[in-house]
DSSP file (Angstrom, degrees, kcal/mol; ACC not computed):
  #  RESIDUE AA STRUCTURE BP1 BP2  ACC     N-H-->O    O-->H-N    N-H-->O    O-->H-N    TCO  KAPPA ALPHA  PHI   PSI    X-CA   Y-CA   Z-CA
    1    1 A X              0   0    0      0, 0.0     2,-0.4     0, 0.0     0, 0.0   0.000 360.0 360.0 360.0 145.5  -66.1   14.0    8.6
    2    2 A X        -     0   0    0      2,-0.0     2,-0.3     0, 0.0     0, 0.0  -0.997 360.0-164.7-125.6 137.0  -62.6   15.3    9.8
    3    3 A X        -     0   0    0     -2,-0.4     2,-0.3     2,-0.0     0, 0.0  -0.667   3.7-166.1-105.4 151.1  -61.7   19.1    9.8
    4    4 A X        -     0   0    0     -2,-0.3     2,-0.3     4,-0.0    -2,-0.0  -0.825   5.2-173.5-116.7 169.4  -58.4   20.7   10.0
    5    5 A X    >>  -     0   0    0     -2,-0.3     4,-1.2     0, 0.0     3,-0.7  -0.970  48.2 -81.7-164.0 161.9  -57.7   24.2   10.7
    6    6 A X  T 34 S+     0   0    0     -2,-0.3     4,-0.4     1,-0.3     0, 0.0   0.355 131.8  51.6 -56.0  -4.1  -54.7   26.3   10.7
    7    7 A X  T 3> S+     0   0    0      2,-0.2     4,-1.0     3,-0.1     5,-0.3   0.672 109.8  49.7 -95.8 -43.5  -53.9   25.1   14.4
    8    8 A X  H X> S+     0   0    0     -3,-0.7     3,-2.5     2,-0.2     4,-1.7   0.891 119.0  46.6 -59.6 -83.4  -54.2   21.0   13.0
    9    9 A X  H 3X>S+     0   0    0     -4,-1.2     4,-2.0     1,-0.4     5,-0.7   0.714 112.6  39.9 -48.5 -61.7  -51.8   22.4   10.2
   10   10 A X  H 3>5S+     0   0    0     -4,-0.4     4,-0.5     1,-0.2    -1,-0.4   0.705 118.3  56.1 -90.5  -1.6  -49.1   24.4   12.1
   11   11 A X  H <<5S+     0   0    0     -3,-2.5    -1,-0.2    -4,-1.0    -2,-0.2   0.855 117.5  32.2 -73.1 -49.6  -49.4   21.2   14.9
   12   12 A X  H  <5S+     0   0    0     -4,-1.7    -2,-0.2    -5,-0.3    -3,-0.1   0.785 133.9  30.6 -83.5 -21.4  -48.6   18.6   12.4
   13   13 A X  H  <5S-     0   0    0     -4,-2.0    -3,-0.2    -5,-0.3    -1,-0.1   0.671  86.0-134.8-117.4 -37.6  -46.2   20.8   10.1
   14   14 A X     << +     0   0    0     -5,-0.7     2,-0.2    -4,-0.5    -4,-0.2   0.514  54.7 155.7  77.1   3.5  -44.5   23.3   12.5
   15   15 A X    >   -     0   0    0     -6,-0.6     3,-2.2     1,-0.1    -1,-0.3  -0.405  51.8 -99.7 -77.7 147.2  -45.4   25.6    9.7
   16   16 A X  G >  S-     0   0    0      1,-0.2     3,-1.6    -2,-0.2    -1,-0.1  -0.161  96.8  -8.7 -63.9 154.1  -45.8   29.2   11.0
   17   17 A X  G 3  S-     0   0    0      1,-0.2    -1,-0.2    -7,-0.1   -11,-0.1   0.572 122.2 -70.0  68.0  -8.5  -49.3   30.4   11.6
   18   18 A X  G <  S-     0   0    0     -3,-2.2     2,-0.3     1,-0.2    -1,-0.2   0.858  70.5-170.9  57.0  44.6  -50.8   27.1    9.9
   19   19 A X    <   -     0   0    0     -3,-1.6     3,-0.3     1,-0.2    -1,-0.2  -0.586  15.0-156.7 -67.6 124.3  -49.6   28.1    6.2
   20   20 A X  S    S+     0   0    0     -2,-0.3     2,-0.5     1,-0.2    -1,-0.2   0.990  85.7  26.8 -71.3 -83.7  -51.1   25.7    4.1
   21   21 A X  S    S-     0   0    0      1,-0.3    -1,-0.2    31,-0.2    33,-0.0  -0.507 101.8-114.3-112.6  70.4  -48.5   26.3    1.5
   22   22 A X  S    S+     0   0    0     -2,-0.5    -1,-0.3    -3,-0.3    -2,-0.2   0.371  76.8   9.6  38.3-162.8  -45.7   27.4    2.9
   23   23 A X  S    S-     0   0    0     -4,-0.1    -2,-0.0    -3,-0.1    -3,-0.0   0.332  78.1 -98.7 -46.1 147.9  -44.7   31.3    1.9
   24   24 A X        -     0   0    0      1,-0.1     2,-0.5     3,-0.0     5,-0.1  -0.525  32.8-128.9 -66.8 146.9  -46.7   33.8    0.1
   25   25 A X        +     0   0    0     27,-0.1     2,-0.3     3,-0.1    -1,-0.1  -0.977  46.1 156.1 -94.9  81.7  -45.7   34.1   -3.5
   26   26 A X     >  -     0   0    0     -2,-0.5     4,-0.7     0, 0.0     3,-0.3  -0.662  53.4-117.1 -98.6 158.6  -45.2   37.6   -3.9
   27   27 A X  T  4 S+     0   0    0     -2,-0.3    -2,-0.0     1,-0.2    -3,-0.0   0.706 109.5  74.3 -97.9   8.8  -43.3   38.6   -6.3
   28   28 A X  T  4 S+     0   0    0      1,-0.1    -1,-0.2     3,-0.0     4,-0.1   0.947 114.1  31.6 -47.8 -56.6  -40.7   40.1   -4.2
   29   29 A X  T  4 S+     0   0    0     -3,-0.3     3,-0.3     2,-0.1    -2,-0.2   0.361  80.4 130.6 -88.6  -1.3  -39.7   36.2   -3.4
   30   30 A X  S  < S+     0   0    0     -4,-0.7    20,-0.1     1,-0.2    -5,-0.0  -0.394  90.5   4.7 -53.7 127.7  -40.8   34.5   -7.1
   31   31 A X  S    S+     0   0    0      1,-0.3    -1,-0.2    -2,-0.1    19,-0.1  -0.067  94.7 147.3  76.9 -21.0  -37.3   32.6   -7.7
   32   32 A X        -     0   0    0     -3,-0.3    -1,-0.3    -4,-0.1     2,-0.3   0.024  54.0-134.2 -42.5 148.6  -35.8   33.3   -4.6
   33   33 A X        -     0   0    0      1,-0.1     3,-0.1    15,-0.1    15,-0.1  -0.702  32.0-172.6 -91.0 151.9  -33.2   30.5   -2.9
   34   34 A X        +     0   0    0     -2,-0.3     2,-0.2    -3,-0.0    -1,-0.1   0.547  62.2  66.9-111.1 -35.6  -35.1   31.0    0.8
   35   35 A X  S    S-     0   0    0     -3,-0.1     2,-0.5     1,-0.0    -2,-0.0  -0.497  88.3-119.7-100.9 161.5  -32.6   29.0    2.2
   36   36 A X        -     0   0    0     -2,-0.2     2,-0.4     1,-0.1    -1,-0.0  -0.865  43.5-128.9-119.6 125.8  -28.4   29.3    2.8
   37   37 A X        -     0   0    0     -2,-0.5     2,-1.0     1,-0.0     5,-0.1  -0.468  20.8-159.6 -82.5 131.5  -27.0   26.6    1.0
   38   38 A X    >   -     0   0    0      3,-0.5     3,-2.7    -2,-0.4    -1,-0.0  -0.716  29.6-110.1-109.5 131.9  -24.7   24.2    2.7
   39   39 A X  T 3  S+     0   0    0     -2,-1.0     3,-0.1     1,-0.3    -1,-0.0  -0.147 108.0  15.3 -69.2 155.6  -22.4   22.1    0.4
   40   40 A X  T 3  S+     0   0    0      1,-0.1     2,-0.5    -3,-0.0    -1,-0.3   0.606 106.6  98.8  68.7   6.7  -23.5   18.4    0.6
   41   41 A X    <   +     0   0    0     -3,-2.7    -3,-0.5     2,-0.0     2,-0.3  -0.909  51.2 177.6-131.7 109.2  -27.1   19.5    2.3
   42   42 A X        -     0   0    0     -2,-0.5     2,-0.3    -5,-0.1    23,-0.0  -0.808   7.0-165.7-121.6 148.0  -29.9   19.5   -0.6
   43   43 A X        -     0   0    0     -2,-0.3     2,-0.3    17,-0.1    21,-0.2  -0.806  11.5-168.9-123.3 179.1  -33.7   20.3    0.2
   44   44 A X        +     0   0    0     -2,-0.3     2,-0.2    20,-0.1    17,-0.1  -0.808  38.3 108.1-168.1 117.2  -36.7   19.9   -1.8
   45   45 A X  S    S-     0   0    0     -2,-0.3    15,-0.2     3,-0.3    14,-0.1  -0.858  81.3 -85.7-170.7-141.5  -39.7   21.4   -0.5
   46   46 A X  S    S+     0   0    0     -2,-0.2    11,-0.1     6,-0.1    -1,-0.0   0.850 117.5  60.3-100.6 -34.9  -42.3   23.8   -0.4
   47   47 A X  S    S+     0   0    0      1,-0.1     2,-0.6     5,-0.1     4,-0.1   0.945 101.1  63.2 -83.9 -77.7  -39.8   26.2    1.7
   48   48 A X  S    S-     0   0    0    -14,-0.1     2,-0.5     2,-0.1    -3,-0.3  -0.388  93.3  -9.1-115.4 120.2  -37.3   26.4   -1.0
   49   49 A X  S    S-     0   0    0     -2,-0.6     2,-0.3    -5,-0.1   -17,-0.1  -0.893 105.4 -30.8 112.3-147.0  -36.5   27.7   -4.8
   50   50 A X  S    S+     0   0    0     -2,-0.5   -20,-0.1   -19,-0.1    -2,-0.1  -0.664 102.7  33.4-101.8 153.3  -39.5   28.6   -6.4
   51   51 A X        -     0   0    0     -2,-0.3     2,-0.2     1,-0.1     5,-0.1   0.029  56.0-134.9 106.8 167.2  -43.1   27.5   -6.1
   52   52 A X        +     0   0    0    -30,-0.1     2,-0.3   -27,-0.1     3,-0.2  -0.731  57.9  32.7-168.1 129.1  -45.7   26.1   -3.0
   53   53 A X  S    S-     0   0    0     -2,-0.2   -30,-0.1     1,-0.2   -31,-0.0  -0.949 110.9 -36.7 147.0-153.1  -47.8   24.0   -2.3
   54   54 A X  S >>>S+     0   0    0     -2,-0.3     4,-7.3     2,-0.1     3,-1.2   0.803 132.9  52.6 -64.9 -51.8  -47.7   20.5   -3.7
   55   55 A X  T 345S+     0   0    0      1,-0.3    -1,-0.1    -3,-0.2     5,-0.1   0.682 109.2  48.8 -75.0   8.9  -46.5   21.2   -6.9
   56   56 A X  T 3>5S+     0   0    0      2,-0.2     4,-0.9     3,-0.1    -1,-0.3   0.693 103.7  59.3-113.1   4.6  -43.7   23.2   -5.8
   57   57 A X  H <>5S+     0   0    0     -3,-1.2     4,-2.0     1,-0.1     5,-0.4   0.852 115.3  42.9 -69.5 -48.0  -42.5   20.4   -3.1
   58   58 A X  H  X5S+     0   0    0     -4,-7.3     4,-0.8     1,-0.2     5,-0.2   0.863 113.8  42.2 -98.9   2.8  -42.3   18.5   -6.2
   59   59 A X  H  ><S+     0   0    0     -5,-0.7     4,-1.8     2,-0.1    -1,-0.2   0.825 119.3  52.2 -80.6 -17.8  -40.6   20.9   -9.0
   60   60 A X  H  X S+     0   0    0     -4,-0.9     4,-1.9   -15,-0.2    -2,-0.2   0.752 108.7  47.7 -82.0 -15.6  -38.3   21.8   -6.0
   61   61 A X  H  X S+     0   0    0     -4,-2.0     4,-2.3     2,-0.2    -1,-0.2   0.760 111.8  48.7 -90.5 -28.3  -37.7   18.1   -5.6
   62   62 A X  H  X S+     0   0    0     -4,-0.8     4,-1.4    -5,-0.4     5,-0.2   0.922 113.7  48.1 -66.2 -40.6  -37.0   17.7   -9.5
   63   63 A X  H >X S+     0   0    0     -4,-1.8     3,-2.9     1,-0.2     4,-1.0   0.928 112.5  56.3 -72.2 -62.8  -34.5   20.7   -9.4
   64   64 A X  H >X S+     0   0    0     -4,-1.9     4,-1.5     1,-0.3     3,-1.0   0.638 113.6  29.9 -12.1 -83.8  -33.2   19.1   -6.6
   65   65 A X  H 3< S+     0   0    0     -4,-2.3    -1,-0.3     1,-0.2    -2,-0.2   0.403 110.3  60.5 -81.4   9.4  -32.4   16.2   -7.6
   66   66 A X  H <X S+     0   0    0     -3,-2.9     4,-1.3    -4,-1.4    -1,-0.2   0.458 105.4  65.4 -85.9  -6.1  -31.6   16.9  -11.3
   67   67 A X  H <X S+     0   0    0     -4,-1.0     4,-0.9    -3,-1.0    -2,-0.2   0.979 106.9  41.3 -40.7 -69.2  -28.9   19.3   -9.0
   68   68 A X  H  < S+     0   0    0     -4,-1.5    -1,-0.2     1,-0.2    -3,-0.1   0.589 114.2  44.6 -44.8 -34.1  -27.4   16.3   -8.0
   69   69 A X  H  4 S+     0   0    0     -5,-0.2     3,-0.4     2,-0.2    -1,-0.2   0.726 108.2  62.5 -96.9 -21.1  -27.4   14.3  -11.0
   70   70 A X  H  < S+     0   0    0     -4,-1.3    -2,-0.2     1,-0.2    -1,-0.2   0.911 100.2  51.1 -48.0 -58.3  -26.1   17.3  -12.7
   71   71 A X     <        0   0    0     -4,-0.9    -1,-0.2     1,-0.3    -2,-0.2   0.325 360.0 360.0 -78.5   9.8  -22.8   17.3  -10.5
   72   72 A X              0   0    0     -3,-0.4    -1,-0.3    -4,-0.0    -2,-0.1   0.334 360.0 360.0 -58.4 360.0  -22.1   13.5  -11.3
């Protein structure tokens, strides 16, 4: 068996505290941008837009890059 814990997590991830998935989803921050956009500099993550976890690394990575494909 291999364990983690919230010290393996914030070791491997740098996330604060060992957050699993990334910021609480209050709903003070539901839709919130978390991050100051910089032209040309796109994220997709867990961190940013809405959602956390997996499935918001990857809807944040779909908006993302329908962002992109958008400004074509």
């Amino acid at each position: 068996y291999e364990v983690g814990t919230s010290k393996t997590v914030e070791c491997y991830t740098l996330n604060p505290h060992g957050a699993v998935y990334a910021v609480s989803q209050t709903p003070e921050r539901a839709g919130l941008d978390l991050i100051k956009q910089i032209e040309n500099l796109y994220y997709a993550s867990a961190w940013t837009q809405i959602g956390c976890g997996f499935t918001g690394a990857s809807f944040n990575g779909y908006l993302t890059a329908f962002g992109i494909l958008r400004k074509r």
